[in-house]
Backbone as a ProteinNet text record, in pm:
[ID]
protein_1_A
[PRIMARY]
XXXXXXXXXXXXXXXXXXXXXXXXXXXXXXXXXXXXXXXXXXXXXXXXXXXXXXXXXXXXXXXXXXXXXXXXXXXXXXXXXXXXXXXXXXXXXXXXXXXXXXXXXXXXXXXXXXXXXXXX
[TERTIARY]
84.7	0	89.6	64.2	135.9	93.6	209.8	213.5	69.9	15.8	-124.9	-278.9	-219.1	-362.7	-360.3	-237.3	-232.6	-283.7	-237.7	-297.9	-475.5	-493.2	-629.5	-732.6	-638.8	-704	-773.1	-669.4	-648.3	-738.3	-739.4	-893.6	-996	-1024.7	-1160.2	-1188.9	-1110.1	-1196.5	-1197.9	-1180.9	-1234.5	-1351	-1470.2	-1579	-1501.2	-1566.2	-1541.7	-1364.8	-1300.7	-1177.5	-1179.8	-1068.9	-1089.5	-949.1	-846.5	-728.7	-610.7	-527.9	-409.8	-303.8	-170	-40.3	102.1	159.1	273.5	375	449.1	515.8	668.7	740.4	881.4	873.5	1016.4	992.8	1005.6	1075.3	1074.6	926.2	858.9	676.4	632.3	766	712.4	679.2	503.1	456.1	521.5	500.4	539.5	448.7	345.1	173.3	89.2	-36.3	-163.6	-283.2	-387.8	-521.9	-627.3	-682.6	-760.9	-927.2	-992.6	-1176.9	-1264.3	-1200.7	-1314.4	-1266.3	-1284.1	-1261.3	-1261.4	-1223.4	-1223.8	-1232	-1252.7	-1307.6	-1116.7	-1071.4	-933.7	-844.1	-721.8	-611.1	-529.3	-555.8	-527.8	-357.5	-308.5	-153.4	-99.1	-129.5	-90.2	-78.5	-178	-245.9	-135.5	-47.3	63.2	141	173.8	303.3	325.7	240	273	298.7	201.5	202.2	354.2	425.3	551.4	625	620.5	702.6	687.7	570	547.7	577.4	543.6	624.6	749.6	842.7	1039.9	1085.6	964.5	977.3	928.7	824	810.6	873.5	966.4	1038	1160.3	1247	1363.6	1359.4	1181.9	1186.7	1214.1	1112.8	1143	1218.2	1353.7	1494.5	1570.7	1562.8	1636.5	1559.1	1418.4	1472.9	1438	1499.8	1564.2	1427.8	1292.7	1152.3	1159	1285	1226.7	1215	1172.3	1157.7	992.1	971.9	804	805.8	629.7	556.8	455.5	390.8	223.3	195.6	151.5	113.8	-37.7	-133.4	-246.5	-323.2	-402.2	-391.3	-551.7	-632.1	-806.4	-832.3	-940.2	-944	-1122.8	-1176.5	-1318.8	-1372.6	-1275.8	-1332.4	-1297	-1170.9	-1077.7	-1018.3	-1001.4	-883.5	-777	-648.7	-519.6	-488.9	-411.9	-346.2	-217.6	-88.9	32	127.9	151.5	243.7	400.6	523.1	646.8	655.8	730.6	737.8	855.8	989.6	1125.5	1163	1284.6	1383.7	1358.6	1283.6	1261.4	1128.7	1043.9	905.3	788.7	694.3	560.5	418.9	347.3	237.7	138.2	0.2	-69.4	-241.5	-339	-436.8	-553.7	-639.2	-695.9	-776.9	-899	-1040.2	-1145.2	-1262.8	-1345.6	-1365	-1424.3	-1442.8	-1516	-1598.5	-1759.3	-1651.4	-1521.7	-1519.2	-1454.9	-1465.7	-1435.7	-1272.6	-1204.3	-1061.9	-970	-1055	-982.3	-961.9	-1019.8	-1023.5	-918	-919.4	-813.2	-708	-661.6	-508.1	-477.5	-561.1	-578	-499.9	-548.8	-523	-391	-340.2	-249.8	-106.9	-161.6	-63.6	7.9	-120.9	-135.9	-32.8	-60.3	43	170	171.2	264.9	396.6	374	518.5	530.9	451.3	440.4	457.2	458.7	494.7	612.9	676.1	819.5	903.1	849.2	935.8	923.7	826.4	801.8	867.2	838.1	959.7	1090.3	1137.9	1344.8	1393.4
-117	0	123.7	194.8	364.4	424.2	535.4	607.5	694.6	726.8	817.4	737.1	598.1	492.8	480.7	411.8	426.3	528.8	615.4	745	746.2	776.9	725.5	653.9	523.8	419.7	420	502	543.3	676.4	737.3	872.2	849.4	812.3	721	584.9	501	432	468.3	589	630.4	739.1	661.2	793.5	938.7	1012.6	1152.2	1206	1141.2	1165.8	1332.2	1393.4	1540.4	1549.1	1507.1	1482.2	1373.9	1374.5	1301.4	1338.6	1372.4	1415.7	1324.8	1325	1284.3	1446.2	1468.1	1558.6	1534.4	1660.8	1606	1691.1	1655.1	1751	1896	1897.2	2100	2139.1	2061.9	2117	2124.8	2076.4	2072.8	1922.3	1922.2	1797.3	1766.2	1602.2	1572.2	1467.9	1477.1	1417.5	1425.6	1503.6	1493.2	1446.3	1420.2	1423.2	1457.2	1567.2	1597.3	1610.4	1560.8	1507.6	1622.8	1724.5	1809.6	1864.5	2028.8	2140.3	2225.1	2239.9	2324.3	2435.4	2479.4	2651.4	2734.1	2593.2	2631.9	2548.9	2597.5	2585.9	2466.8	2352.9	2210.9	2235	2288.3	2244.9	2372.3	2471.8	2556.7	2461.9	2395.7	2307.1	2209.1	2120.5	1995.4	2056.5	2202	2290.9	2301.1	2363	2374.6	2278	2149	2009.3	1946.7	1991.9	1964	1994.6	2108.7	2195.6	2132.1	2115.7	2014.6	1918.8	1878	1674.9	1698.3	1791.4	1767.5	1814.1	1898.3	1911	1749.9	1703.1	1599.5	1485	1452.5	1368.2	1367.6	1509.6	1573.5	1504.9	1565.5	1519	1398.4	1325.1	1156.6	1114.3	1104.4	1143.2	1135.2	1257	1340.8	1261.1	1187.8	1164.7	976.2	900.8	799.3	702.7	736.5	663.1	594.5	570.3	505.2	570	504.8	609.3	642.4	761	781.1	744.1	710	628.1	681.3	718.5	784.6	907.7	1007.2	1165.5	1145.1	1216.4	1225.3	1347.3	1488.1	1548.9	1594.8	1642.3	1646	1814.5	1838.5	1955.6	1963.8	2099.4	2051.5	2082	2033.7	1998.3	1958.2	1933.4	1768.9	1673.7	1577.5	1442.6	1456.7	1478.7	1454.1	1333.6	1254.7	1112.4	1107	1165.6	1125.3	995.2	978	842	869.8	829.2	858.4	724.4	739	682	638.5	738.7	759.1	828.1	846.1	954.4	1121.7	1114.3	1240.8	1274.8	1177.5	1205.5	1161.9	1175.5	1141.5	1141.7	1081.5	1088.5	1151.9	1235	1310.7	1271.8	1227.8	1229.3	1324	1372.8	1485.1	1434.1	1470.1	1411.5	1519.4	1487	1560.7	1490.2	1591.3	1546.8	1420.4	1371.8	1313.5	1147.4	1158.4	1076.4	937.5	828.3	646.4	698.7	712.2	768.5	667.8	517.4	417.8	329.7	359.8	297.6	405.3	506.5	594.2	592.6	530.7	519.5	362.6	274.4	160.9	140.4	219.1	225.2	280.8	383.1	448.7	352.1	296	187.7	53.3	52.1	-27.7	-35.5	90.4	133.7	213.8	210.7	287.7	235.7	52.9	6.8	17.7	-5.8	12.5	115.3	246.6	393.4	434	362	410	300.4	206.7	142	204.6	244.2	306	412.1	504	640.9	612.5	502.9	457	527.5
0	0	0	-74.7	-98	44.8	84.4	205.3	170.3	67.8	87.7	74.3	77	91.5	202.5	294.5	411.7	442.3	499.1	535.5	497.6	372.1	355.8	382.4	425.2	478.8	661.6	718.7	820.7	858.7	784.4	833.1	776.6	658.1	616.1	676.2	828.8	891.2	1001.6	1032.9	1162.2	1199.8	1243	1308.6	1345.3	1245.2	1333.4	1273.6	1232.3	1174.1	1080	1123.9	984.5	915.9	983.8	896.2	952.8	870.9	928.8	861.3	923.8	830	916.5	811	890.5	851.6	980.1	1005.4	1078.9	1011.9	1082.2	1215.7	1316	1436.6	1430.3	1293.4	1284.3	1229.4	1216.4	1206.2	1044.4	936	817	796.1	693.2	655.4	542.9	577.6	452.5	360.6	455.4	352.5	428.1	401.1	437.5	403.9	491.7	418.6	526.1	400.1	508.6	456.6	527.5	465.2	521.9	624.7	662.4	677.4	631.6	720.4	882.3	910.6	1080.1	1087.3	1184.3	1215.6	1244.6	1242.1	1282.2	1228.1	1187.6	1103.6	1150.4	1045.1	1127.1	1062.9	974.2	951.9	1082.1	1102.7	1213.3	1396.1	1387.4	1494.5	1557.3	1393.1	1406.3	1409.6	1359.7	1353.9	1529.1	1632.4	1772.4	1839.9	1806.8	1842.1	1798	1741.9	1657.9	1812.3	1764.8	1909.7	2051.1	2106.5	2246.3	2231.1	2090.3	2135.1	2133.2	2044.3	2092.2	2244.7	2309.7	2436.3	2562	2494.2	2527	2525.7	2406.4	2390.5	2481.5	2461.5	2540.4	2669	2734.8	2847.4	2919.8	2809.6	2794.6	2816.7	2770.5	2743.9	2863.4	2917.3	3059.6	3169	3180.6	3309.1	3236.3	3145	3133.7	3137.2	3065.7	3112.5	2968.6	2879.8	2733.6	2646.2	2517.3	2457.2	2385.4	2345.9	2346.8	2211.8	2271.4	2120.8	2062.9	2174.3	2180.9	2302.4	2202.5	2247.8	2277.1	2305.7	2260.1	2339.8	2258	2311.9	2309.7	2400.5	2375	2436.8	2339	2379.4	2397.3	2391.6	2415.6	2240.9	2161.5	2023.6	1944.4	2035.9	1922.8	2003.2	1933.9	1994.7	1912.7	1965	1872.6	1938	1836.4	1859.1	1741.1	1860.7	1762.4	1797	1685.7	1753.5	1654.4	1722.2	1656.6	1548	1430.1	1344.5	1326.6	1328.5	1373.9	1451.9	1393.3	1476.1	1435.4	1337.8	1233.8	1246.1	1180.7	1183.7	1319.4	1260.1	1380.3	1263.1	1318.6	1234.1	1328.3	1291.5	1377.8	1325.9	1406.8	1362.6	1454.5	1378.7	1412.8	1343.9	1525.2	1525.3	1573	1547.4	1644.8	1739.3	1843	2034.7	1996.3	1945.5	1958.9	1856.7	1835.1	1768.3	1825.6	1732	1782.4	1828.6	1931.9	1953	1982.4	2017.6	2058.5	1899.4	1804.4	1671.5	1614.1	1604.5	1571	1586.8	1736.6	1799.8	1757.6	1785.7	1690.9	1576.3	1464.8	1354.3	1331.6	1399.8	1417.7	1439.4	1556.6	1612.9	1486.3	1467.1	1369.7	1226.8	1144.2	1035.2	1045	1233.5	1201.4	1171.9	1154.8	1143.5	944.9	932.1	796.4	684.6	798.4	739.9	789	914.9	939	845.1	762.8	710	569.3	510.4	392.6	383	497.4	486.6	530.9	558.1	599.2	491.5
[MASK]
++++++++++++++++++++++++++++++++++++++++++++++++++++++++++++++++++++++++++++++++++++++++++++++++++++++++++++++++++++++++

């Protein structure tokens, strides 16, 4: 499967899904898809989310807990669910509040061996 079926495959089977990108840690994408619009600026959204996970990771890091796999961040009108892919990238899925979030991270979990091997 191509890195944008995946992906495809991955926000068209989840309730409530509005995009998914994979992104590096300096906050530029490097594929999206996105099925719905927002009242708010979803590539601006993974760009900050970029920024907290290398703080998150760092942290990870410094006090010696492993290394991170899964972010996930809820607000009162979305579910983010990122998971690391490599050393470089992360993949990010962006949901609405009301959506399946355990099928989302699921899925996530799921391809993400398949997209860190596609992007090596």
């Amino acid at each position: 499967m191509s890195l944008r079926d995946t992906l495809r495959n991955i926000v068209e089977n989840v309730d409530g899904a509005l995009a998914v990108m994979i992104m590096a840690y300096d906050g530029i994408p490097v594929d999206e898809i996105c099925i719905e619009q927002t009242e708010f600026d979803m590539q601006l959204l993974s760009v900050e989310y970029a920024t907290v996970l290398k703080e998150i990771r760092r942290s990870v890091e410094v006090i010696k807990a492993g290394d991170m796999e899964e972010v996930s961040i809820t607000t009162d009108q979305t579910c983010v669910a990122i998971r690391v892919l490599n050393e470089e990238l992360f993949i990010v899925l962006i949901m609405k509040r009301d959506c399946n979030f355990g099928k989302g991270r699921y899925l996530l979990r799921l391809r993400s061996y398949e997209l860190a091997e596609e992007l090596a």
